[in-house]
C-alpha positions as CSV (number, residue, x, y, z in Angstrom):
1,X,86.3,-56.2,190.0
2,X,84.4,-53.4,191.9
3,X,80.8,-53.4,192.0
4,X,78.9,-50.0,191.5
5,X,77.5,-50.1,194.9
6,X,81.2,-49.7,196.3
7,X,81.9,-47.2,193.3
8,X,79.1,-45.3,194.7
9,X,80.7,-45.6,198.4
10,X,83.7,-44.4,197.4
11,X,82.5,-41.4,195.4
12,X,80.1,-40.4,198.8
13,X,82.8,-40.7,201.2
14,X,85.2,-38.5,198.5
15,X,82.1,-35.9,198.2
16,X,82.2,-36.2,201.9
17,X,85.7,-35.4,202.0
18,X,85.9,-32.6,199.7
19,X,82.7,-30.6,201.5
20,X,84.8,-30.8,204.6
21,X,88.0,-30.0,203.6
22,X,89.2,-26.5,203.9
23,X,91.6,-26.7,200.9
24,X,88.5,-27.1,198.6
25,X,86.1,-24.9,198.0
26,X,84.1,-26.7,195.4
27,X,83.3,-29.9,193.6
28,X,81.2,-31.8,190.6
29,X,80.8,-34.2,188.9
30,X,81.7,-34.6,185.1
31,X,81.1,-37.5,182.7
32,X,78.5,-40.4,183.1
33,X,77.7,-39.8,186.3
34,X,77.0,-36.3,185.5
35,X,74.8,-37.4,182.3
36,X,72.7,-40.1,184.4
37,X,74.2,-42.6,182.4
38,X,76.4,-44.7,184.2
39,X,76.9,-48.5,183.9
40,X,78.6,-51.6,185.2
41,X,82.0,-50.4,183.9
42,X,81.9,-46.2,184.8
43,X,84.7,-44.5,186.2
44,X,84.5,-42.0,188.8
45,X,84.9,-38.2,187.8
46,X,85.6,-35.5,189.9
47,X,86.1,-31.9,190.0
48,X,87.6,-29.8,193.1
49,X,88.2,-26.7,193.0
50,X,90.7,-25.5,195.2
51,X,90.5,-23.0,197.7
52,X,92.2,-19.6,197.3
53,X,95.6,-20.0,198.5
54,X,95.5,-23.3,198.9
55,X,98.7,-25.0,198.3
56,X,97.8,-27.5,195.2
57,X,101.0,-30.0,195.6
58,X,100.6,-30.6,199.2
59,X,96.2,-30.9,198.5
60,X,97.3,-33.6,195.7
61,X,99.1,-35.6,197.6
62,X,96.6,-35.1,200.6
63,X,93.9,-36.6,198.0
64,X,95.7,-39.6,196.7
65,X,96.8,-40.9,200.3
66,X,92.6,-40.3,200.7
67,X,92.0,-41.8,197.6
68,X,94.2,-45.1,198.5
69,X,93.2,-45.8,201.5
70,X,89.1,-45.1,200.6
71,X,89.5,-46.8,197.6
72,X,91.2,-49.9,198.9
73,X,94.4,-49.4,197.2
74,X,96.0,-47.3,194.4
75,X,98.0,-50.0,192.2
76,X,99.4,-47.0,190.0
77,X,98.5,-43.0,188.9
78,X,99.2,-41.2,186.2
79,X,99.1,-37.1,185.9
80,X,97.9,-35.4,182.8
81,X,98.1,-31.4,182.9
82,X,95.5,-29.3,180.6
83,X,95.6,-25.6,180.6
84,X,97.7,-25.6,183.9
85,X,94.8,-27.9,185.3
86,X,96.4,-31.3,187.0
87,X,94.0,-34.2,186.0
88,X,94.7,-37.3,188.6
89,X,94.0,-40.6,187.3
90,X,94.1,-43.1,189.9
91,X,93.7,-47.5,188.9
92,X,92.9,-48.7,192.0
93,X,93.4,-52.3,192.9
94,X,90.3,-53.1,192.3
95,X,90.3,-52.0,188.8
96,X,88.5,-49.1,189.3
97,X,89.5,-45.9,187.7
98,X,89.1,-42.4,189.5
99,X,90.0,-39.0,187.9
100,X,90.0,-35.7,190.3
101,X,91.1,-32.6,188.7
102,X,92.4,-30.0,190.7
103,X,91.3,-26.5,189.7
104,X,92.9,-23.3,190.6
105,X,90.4,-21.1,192.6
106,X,89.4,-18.7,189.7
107,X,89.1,-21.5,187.2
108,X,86.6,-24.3,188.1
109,X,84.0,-23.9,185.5
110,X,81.8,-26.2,183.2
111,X,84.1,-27.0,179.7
112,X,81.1,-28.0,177.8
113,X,80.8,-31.4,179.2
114,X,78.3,-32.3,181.4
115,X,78.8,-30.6,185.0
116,X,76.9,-31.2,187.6
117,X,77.9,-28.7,190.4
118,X,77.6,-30.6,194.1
119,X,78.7,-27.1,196.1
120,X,80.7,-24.0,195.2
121,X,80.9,-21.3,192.8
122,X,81.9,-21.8,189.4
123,X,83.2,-19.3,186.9
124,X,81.0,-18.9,183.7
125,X,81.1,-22.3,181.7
126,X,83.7,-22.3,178.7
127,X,82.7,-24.0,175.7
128,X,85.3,-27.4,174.7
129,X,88.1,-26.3,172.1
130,X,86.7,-27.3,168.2
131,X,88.2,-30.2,165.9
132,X,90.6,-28.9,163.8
133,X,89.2,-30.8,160.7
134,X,92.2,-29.4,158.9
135,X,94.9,-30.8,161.1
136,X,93.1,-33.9,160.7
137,X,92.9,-34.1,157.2
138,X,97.0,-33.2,157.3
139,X,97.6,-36.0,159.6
140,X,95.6,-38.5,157.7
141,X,97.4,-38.2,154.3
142,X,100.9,-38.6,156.0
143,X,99.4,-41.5,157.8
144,X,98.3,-42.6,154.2
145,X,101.6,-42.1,152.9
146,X,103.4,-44.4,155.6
147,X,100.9,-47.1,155.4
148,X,102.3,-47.3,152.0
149,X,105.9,-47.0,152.2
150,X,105.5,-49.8,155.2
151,X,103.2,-52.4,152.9
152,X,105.8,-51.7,150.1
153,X,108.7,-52.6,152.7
154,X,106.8,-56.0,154.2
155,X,106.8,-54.5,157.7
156,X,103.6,-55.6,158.3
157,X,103.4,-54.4,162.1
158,X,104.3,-51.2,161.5
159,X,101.7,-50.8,158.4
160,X,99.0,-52.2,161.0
161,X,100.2,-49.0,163.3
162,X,99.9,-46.8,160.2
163,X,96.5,-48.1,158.9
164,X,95.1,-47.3,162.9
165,X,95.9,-43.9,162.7
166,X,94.3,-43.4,159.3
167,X,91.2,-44.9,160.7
168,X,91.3,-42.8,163.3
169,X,91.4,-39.9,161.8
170,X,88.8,-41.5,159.3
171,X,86.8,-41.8,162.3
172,X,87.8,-38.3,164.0
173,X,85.9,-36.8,160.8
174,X,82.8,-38.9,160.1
175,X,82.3,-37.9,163.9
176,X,82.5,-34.4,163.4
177,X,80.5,-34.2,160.3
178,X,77.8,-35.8,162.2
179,X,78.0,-33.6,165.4
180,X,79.2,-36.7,167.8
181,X,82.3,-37.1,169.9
182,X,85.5,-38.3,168.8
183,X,87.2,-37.7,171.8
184,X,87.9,-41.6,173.0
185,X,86.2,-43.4,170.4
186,X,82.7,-41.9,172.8
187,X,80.5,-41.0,169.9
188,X,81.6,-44.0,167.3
189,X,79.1,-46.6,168.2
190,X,76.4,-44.2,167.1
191,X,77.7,-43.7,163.4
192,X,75.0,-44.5,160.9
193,X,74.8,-48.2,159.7
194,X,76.7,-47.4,156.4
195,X,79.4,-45.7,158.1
196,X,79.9,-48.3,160.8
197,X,80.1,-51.1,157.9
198,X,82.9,-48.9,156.3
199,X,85.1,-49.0,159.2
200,X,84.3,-52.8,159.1
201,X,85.6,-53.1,156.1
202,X,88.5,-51.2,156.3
203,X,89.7,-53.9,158.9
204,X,92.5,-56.0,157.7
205,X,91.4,-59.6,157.4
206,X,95.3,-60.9,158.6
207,X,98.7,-59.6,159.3
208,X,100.0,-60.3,156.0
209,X,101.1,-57.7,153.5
210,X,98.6,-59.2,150.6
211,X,96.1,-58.4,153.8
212,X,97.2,-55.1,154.7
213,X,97.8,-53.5,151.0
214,X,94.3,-54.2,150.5
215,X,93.0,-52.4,153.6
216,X,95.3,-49.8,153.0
217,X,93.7,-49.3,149.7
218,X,90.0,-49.5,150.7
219,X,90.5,-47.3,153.9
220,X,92.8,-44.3,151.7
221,X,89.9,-44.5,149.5
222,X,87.5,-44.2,152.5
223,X,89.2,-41.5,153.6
224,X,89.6,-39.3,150.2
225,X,86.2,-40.0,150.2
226,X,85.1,-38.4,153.8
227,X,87.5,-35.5,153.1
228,X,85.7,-34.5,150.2
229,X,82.2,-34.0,152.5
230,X,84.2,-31.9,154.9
231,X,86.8,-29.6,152.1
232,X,85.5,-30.2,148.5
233,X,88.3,-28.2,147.3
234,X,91.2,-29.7,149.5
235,X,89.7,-33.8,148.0
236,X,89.8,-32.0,144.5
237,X,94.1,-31.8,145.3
238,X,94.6,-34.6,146.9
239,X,92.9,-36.9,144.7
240,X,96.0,-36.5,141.7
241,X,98.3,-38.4,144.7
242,X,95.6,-40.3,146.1
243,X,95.5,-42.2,142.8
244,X,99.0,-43.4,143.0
245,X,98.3,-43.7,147.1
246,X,95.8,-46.1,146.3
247,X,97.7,-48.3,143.6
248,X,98.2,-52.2,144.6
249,X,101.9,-51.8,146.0
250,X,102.2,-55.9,146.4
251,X,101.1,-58.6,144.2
252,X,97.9,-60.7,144.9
């Protein structure tokens, strides 16, 4: 297990990098480091933004070989591309994870996280993309529907899988209705009391289908419920096939 002193060592010496390499023409940091909230168990999130010209496959692969061999180690990566931005994710050996995005030239800005610029010149900050509560609702329903169909069928695992996604999307809009982040599960832990018992609640007590028919009726309720504080209208349709969603579909 790393320590944060060695975190902290290995986040200089890649600040230390980035200022002296030509390639990059600007850096900062993003999530708890950025808020001054870091703990035991923080990652390391950084920025570059590449220099005009600069050839981004052969900077990549310049920065993991840096990575690895600052780091101790690079056990495995993983790429993630948003908006033609390459996001790095790096799980080091000593469990440590590191993320470096690599930002075209004409690009590096703030996305309405926290940013906290170390050198360069960032474009204006964008603001982050909003919730689409709709989607959400859309998604949740289906979810609703399988849970059933899968309780009705005795395949208990895949119910469980069904029930998850409801309560995430359960989740997704008590978060938004509240002005916290879903993104991750980051803004869950501050829910009110009432809504943090709900999602209790809406925990099966055991893989069984008497268990799970029982969740699955509480939690579609739950849900219903939440979607009527976000679309009053859109609750006022569903709630006809809510009524047979949330009919016992197994005996006790």
């Amino acid at each position: 297990m790393f320590t944060s002193s060695e975190r902290s060592s290995i986040r200089s010496q890649l600040v230390e990098l980035a200022r002296a390499d030509p390639a990059v023409a600007g850096a900062a940091l993003v999530g708890s480091a950025a808020r001054d909230e870091e703990d035991d168990w923080s990652d390391i999130d950084l920025m570059l933004q590449l220099a005009p010209g600069a050839d981004e496959p052969a900077v990549v692969d310049a920065w993991s070989a840096a990575v690895s061999r600052i780091g101790g180690g690079t056990a495995d990566l993983l790429d993630v591309d948003a908006d033609g931005v390459r996001y790095r994710v790096f799980f080091l050996r000593s469990s440590l994870q590191v993320d470096l995005s690599f930002w075209p030239h004409e690009r590096f800005r703030g996305t309405g996280e926290p940013f906290r610029l170390l050198f360069g010149a960032p474009a204006e900050p964008s603001t982050s993309r909003p919730v689409d509560t709709g989607r959400v609702i859309g998604t949740g329903w289906l979810y609703a529907i399988h849970a059933r169909s899968a309780v009705a069928r005795g395949r208990v695992w895949q119910a469980a899988g069904m029930l998850e996604e409801l309560r995430g999307a359960l989740v997704t809009l008590k978060c938004e209705r509240l002005g916290l982040s879903s993104w991750h599960g980051k803004g869950v832990d501050l829910l009110p009391a009432s809504d943090l018992d709900e999602l209790h609640r809406s925990h099966p007590a055991h893989i069984t289908v008497a268990a799970l028919d029982t969740c699955r009726r509480y939690l579609t309720t739950s849900f219903l419920d939440e979607v009527g504080r976000h679309d009053a209208e859109r609750a006022g349709r569903l709630a006809v096939p809510f009524r047979e969603l949330v009919r016992r579909v197994v005996g006790d």
